[in-house]
N, C-alpha and C positions, 0 to 999 in steps of 0.2 A: 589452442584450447587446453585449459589448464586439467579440469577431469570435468567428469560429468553428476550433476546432480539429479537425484532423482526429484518428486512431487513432494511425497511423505519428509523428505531430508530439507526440501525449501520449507513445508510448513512449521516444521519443528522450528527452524533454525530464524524462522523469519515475525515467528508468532500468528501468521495471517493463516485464515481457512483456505481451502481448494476455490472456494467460491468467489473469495475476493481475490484471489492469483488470477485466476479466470477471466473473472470483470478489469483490473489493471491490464491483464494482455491482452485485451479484445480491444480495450480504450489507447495502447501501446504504450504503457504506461510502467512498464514491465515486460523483461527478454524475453523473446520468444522461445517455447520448448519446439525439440525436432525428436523426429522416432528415431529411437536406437533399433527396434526390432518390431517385428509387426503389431505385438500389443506392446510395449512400453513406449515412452519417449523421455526424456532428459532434459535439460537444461544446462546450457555450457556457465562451467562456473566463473570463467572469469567475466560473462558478461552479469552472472549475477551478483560476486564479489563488486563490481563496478555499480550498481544499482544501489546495493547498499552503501557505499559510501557516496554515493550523490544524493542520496535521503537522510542520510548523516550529516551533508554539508551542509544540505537546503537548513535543515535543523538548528545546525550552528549559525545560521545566519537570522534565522529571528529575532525579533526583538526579545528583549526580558524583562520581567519584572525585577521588584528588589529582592524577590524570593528566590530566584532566580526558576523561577518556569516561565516558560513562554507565553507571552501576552495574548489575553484574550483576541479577538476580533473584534468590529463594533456592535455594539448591546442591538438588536432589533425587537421590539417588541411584539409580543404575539397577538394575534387579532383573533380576537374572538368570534367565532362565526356560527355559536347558536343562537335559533331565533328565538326571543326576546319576546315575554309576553309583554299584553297591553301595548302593543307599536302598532 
């Protein structure tokens, strides 16, 4: 275990809210925090250094445009679901 990160030092450093940290490690989709002491907990950094560069890779491996940002998805169009007078 390389040091320990705290919450406020992942969101800074990661851009994301407490909210979505939350929802990624509930879905495991992101490393698990463990308590350091009865009210705080951490997160070990090198399993969070290791998340960032597999969200990094995943990233490098999309496709691109010739702009070079990454390719939309395909186009789905929205259905309109209010009711429609004279039907």
């Amino acid at each position: 275990m390389a040091r320990l990160i705290r919450m406020s030092e992942v969101c800074r450093d990661s851009g994301l809210s407490k909210w979505t940290i939350n929802r990624l490690e509930a879905a495991g989709e992101f490393p698990k925090r463990f308590p350091i002491s009865a009210h705080a907990v951490a997160f070990d950094g090198d399993e969070y250094n290791a998340w960032k560069a597999e969200r990094k890779a995943a990233r490098m491996d999309e496709p691109r445009r010739r702009s070079g940002r990454p390719a939309r998805g395909p186009s789905v169009k929205r259905i309109d679901t209010r009711p429609h007078e004279g039907v």
